[in-house]
C-alpha positions as CSV (number, residue, x, y, z in Angstrom):
1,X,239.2,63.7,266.0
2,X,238.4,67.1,266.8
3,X,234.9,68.4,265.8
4,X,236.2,71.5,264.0
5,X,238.9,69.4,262.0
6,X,236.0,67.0,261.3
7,X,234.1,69.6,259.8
8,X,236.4,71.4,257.9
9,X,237.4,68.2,256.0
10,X,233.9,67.4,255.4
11,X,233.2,70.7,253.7
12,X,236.2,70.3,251.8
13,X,235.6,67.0,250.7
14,X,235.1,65.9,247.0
15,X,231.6,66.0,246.4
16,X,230.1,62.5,246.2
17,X,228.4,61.2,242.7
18,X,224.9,61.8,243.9
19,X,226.0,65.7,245.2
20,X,227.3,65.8,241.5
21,X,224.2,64.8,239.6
22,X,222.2,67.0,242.3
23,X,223.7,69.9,241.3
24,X,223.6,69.0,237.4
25,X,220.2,69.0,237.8
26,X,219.5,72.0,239.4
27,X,221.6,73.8,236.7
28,X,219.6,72.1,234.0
29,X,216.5,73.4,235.2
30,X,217.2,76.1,235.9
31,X,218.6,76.7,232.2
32,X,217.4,78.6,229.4
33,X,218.2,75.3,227.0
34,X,215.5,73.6,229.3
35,X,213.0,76.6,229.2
36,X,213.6,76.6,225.6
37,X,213.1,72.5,224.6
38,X,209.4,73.0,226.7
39,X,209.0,76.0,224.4
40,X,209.5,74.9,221.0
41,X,207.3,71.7,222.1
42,X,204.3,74.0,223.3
43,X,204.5,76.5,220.0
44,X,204.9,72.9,217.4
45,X,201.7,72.1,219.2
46,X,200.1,75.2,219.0
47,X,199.8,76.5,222.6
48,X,201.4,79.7,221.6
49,X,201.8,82.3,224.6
50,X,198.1,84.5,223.2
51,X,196.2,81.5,224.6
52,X,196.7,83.2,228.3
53,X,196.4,86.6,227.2
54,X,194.3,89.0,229.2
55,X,192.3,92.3,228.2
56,X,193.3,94.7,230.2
57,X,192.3,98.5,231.1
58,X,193.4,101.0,233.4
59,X,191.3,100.8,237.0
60,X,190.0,103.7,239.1
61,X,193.0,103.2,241.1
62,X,195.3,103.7,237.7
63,X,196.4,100.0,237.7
64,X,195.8,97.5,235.0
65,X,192.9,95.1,235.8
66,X,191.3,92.7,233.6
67,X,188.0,93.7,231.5
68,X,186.3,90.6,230.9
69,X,183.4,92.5,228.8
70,X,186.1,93.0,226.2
71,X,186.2,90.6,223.3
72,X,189.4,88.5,223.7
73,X,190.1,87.1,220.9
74,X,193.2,84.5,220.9
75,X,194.3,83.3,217.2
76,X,196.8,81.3,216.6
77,X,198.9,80.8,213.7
78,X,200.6,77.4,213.5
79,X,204.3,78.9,211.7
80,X,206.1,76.9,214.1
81,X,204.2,73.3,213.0
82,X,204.3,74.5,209.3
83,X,208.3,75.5,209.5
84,X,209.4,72.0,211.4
85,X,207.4,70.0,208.9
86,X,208.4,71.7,206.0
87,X,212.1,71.0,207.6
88,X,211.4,67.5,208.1
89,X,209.3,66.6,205.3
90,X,212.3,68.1,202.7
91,X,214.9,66.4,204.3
92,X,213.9,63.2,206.6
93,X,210.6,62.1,204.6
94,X,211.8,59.9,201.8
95,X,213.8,56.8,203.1
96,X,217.6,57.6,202.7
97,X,219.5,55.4,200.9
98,X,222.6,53.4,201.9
99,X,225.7,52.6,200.2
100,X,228.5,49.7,200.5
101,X,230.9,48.2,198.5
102,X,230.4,45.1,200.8
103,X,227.3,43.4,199.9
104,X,226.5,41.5,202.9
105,X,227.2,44.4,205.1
106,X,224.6,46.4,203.1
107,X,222.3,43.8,203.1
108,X,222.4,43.8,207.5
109,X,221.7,47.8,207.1
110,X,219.1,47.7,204.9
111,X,217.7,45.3,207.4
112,X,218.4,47.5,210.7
113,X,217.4,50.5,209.0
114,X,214.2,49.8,207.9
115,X,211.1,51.9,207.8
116,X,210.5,51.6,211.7
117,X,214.1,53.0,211.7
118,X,213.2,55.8,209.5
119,X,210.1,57.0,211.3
120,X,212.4,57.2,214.3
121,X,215.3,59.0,212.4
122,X,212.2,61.5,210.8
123,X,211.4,61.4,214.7
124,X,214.5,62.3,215.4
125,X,214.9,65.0,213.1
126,X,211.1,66.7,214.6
127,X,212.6,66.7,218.1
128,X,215.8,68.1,216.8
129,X,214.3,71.1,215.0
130,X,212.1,71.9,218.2
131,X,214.2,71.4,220.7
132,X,217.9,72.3,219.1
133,X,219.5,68.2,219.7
134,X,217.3,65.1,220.1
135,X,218.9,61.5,221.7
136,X,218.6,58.2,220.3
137,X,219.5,55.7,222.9
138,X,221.0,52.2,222.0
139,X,219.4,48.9,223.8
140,X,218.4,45.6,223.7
141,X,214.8,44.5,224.3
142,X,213.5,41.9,226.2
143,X,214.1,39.2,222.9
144,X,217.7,40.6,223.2
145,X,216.6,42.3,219.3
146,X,219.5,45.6,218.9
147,X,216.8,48.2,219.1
148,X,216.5,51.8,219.2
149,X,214.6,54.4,221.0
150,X,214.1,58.2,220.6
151,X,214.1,60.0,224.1
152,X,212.6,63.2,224.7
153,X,215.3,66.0,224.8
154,X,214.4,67.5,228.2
155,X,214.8,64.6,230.0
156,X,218.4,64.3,228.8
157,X,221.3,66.1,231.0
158,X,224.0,65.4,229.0
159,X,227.9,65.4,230.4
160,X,230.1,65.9,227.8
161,X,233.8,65.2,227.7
162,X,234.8,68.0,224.9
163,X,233.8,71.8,224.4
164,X,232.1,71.2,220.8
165,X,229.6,68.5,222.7
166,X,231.1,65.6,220.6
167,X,231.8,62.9,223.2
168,X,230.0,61.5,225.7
169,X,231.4,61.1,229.7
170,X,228.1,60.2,231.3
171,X,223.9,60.8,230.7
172,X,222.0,61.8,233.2
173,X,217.6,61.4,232.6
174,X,215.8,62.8,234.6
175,X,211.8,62.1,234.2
176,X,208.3,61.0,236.6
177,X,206.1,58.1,236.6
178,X,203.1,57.4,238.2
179,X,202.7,55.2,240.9
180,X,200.3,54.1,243.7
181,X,199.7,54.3,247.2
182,X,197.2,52.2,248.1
183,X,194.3,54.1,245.9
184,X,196.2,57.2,245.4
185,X,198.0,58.1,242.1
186,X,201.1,59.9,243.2
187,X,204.2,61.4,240.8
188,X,207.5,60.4,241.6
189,X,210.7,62.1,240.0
190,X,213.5,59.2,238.9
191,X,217.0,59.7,238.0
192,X,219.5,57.5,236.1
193,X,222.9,57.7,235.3
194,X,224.7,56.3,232.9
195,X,228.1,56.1,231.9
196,X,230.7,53.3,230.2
197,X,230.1,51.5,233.8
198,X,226.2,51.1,233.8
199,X,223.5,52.4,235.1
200,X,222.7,54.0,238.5
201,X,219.0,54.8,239.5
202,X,217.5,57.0,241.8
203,X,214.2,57.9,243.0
204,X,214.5,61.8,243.5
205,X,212.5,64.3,246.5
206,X,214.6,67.1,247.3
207,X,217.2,64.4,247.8
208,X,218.6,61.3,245.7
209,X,217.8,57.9,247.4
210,X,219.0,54.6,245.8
211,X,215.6,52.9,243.6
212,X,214.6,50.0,245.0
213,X,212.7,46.9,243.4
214,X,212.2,43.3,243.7
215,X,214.0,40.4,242.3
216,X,212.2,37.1,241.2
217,X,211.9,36.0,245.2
218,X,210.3,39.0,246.3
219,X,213.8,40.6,248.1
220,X,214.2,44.2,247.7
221,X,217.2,44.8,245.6
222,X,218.8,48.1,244.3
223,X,217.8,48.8,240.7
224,X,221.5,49.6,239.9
225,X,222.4,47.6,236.4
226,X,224.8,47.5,233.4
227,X,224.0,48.3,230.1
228,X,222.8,45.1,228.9
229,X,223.0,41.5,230.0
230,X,224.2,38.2,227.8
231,X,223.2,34.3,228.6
232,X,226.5,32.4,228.6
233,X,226.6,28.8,229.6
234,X,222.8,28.8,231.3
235,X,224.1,31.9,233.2
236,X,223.6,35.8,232.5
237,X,226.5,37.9,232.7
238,X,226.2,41.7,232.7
239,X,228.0,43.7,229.7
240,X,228.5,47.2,229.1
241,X,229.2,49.4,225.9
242,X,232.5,50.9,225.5
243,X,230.7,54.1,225.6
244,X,227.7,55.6,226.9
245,X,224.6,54.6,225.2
246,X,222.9,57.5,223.7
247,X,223.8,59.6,220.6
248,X,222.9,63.4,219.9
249,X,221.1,64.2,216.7
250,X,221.7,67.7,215.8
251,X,219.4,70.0,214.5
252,X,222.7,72.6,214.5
253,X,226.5,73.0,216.1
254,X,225.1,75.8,218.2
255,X,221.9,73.2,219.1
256,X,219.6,76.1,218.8
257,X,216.3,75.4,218.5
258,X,213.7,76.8,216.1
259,X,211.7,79.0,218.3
260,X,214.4,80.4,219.6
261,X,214.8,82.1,216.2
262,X,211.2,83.3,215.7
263,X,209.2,83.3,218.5
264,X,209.0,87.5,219.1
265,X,207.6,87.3,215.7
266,X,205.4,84.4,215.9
267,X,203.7,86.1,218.9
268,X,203.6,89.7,217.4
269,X,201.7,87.7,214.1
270,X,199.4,85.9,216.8
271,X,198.9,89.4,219.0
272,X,198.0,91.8,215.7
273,X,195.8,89.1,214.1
274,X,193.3,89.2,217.4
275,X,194.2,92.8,217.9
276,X,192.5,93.5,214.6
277,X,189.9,91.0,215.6
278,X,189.2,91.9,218.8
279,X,188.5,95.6,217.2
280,X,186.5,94.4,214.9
281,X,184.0,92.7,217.4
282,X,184.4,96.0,220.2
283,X,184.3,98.9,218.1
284,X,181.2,99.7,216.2
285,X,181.0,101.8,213.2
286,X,180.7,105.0,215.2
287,X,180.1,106.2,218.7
288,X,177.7,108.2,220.4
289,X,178.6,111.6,221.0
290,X,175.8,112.7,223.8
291,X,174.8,116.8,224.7
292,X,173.0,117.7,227.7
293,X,171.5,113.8,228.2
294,X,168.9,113.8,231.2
295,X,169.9,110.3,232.2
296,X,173.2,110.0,233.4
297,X,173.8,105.8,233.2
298,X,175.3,105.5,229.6
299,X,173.7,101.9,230.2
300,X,170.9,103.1,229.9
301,X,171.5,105.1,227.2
302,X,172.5,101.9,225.4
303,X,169.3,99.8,226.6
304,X,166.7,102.6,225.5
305,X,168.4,103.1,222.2
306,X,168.3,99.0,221.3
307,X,164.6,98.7,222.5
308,X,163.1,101.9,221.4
309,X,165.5,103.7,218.6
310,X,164.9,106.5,220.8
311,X,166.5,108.5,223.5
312,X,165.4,111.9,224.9
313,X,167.7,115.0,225.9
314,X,166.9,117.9,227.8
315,X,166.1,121.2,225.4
316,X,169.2,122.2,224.8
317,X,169.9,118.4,224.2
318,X,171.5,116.5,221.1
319,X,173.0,113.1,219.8
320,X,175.2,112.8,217.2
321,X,177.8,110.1,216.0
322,X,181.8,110.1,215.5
323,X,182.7,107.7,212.8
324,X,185.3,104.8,213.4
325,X,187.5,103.7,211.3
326,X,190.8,100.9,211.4
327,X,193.3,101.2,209.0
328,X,193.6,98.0,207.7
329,X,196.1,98.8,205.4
330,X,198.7,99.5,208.0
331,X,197.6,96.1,209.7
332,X,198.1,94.1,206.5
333,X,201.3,95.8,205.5
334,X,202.4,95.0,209.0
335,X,201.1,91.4,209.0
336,X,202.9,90.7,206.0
337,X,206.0,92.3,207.0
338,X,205.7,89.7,209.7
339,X,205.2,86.8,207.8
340,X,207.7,87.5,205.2
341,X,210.3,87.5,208.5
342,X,209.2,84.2,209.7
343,X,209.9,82.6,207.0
344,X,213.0,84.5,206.0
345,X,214.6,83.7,209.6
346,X,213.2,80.3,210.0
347,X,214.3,79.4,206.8
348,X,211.2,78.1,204.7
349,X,209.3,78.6,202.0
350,X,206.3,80.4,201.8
351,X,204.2,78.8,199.3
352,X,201.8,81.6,199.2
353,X,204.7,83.9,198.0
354,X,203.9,85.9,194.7
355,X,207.1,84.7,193.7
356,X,206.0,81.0,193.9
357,X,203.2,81.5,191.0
358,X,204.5,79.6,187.9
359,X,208.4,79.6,189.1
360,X,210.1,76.5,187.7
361,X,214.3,75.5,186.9
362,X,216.6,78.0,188.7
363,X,214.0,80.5,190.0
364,X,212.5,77.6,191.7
365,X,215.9,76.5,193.1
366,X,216.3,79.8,194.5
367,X,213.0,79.9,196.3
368,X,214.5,76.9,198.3
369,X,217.9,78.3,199.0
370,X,216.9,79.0,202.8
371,X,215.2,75.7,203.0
372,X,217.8,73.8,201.4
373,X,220.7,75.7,203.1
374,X,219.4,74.6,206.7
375,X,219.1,71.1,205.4
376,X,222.3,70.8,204.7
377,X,223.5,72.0,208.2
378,X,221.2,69.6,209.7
379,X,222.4,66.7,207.4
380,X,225.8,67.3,208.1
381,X,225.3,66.9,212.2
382,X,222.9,64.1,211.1
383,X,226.1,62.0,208.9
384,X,227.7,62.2,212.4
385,X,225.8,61.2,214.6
386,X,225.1,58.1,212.0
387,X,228.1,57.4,212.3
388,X,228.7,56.9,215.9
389,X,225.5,55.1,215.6
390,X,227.6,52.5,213.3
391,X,229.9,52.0,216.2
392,X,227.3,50.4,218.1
393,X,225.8,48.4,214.9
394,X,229.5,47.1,214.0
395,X,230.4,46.0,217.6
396,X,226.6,44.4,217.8
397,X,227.3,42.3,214.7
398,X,230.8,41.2,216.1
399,X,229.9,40.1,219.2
400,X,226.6,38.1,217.7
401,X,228.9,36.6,215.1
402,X,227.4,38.1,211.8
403,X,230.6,39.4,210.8
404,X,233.2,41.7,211.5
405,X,232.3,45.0,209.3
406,X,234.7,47.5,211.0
407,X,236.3,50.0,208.5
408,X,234.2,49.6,206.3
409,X,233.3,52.0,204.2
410,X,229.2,53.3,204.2
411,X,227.8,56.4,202.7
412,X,224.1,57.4,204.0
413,X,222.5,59.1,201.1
414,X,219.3,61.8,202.2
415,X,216.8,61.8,199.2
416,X,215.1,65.0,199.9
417,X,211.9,65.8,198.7
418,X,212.6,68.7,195.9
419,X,210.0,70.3,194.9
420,X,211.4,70.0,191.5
421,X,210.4,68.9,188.0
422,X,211.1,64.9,188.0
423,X,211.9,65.1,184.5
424,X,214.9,67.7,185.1
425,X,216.2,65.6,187.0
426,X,215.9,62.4,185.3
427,X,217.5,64.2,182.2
428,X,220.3,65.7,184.7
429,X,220.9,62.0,185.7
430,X,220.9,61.1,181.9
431,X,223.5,63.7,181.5
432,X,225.5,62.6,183.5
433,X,226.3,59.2,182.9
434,X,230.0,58.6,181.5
435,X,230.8,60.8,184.1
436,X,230.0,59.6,187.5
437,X,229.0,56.1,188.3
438,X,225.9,54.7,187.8
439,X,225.6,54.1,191.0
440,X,225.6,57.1,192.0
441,X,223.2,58.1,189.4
442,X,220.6,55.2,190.2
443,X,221.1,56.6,193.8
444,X,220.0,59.8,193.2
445,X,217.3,59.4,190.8
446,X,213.4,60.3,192.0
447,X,211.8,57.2,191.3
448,X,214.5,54.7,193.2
449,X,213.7,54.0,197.0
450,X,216.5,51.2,197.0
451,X,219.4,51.4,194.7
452,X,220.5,47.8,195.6
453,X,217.2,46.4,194.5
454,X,217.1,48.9,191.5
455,X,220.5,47.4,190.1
456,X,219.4,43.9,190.8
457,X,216.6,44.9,188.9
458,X,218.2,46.2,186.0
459,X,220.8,43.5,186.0
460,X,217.5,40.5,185.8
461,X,216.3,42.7,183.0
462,X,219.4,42.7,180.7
463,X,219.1,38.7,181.3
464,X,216.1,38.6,180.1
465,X,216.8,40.6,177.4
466,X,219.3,38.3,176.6
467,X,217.4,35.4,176.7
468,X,214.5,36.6,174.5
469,X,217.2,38.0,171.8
470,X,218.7,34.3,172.0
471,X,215.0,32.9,171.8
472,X,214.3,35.0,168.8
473,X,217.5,34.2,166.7
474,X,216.8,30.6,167.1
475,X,219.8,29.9,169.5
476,X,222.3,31.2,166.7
477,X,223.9,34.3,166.3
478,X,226.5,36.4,168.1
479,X,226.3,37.3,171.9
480,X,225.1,41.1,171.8
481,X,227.1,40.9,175.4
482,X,230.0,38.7,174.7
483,X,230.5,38.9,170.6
484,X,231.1,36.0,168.8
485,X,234.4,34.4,170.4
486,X,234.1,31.6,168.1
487,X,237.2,31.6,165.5
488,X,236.4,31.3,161.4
């Protein structure tokens, strides 16, 4: 074949899988989503960007070069940590309650999602809020147990099949490990991807190169796999899901983090505060203002006045003072300008608030609109993505022979943590029955973790009632349950 032909085909060939993931790669990190996920990480844990701030002054030259004599202050104000707890704690931190008109099937949930399962939904719902979506990725462990494991978000490249990100085509992770050469510790970059076909891994240097390991005789092998592997007859045979393995938690549609919402203000909050400080520790109460001083070194100006409370002028010589002062009324207005914004836009609720002092009932409520508002956005993504999570729950129960629970029906219940009076809600719940059902009611009531166990509860009660009543008439007597079905 001719060597221009050759070419030309080659360059116009579809790019193979590993060109493909290459490029997704470079996109992602080069992305503001990515730049964005190690942002609202940093600022939950407080490394906010005035911990590398600089005091700086103009030069001789006219250029801006650090004074390190300058106090350089760096306070930090943890509104991000408050915000995404306050999120998490309204919504996530009670155990949510589940619902089934199929006994047994509610009885295998309330197994699976135990309280493991809820710290890694709570989890779930911290990564979400600081990094716009978190994954939770579906597996078996080495006791073939279903299990379930939260991944961090910017490790996840995710390749989606639909415009409103609600199918999966493939997942590609990207993350390091350390390693050793001989008795150095060196960082290697691996790559997986994984779609309804398994799993390919990669070990990543500029290029991708197949991932090698060993097998139980010591030959290299690729560490190519599938999703998951079953014993059958003394022998393992390797399965795959339907779909890929991993499913986004939402903290929004738009998957917009936190910070990305309030980080100009966080840092104008964190630059003022040591602003003021910082001025407070440079600037005396008044300066010097020096006439006809004999010694020209202002140093030593400074070091006679400390050791002697003295300092001589020529004749015609004088010193005087200019008094300083800050207007800290124009910082605080500012600072709480500031802080009322952050919590406006990053919808919380600022329990220092005037407003807060002695509200109860509906002025309450209305402090938590904001809060309760996001919550509701977040729940919403959160009901889907339990729901494809059900998928992979109802085809693990089928295949190990618990039972076959598709279609039916289950509702997911979030019991948020209102900051409310318990006893207006217990009298709304009292209010309501005749209207709704009291399973709804026991559902939603403050003191009940577990609505199946409540009714079971209530239901070994009434018995016992029963029983005692029975006891106390002497065996005789109508049925207060049944009446008396006996005929005269």
């Amino acid at each position: 074949m001719n060597e221009e032909i050759k070419k030309i085909i080659e360059e116009n060939a579809p790019m193979r899988l590993e060109q493909i993931i290459k490029q997704w790669l470079n996109d992602w990190l080069d992305s503001h989503e990515y730049r964005w996920m190690l942002t609202g990480e940093r600022y939950y844990r407080n490394k906010t960007d005035i911990l590398s701030r600089k005091r700086l002054v103009i030069g001789g030259d006219g250029e801006l070069v650090e004074d390190k004599n300058l106090a350089n202050n760096k306070l930090v104000y943890g509104f991000t940590r408050k915000l995404v707890d306050q999120k998490i704690g309204y919504l996530l931190s009670k155990q949510m309650s589940i619902q089934s008109e199929n006994e047994a099937y509610q009885k295998v949930l309330n197994d699976i999602f135990d309280k493991s399962m809820h710290r890694t939904l709570k989890n779930l719902g911290k990564e979400a809020v600081n990094k716009g979506i978190a994954w939770l990725h579906v597996y078996y462990d080495e006791n073939g147990t279903l299990s379930f494991k939260r991944m961090r978000s910017e490790e996840m490249v995710p390749v989606w099949i639909d415009e409103d990100h609600t199918q999966l085509q493939a997942m590609i992770r990207r993350y390091k490990v350390e390693t050793y050469e001989g008795t150095s510790k060196k960082e290697v970059v691996k790559v997986e991807w994984w779609d309804d076909k398994g799993v390919r891994r990669y070990i990543y240097n500029g290029d991708l190169l197949p991932d090698f390991g060993c097998d139980e005789d010591g030959q290299s092998i690729i560490l190519d796999s599938s999703h998951y592997v079953v014993e059958r007859n003394g022998e393992e045979q390797p399965l795959n899901w339907e779909r890929v393995p991993f499913i986004a938690f939402k903290a929004n549609d738009e998957e917009q983090p936190l910070i990305e919402l309030i980080k100009s203000l966080v840092d104008d909050y964190d630059k003022r505060s040591s602003d003021n400080s910082n001025n407070l520790e440079d600037l005396p109460n008044s300066v010097y203002k020096l006439k006809d001083y004999g010694d020209q070194d202002l140093g030593l100006f400074r070091k006679n006045l400390m050791a002697y409370r003295a300092v001589k002028v020529d004749d015609q010589g004088d010193v005087d003072t200019i008094d300083l002062k800050i207007d800290n009324e124009a910082f605080k207005q500012h600072i709480d300008l500031l802080r009322k914004a952050i919590y406006e836009f990053g919808r919380g609720v600022d329990m220092q608030t005037e407003k807060f002092n002695g509200a109860t009932g509906i002025a309450l409520k209305q402090l938590y609109n904001d809060l309760d508002m996001d919550a509701n956005t977040m729940e919403t993504e959160f009901q889907a993505s339990l729901e494809q999570l059900l998928w992979f729950i109802n085809n693990h129960l089928a295949n190990t022979g618990v039972g076959d629970f598709e279609g039916e029906k289950v509702e997911f219940v979030f019991n948020r943590d209102i900051l409310l009076s318990e006893s207006d809600v217990i009298t709304d719940a009292m209010n309501s029955m005749g209207l709704i059902s009291n399973k709804t009611i026991i559902a939603n009531h403050p003191w009940v973790s577990d609505p199946r166990k409540e009714e079971e509860q209530i239901k070994k009660e009434k018995e016992a009632s029963l029983i005692q009543y029975r006891e106390l008439e002497g065996g005789e007597g109508d049925d207060p349950v049944k009446g008396n079905d006996e005929e005269d």
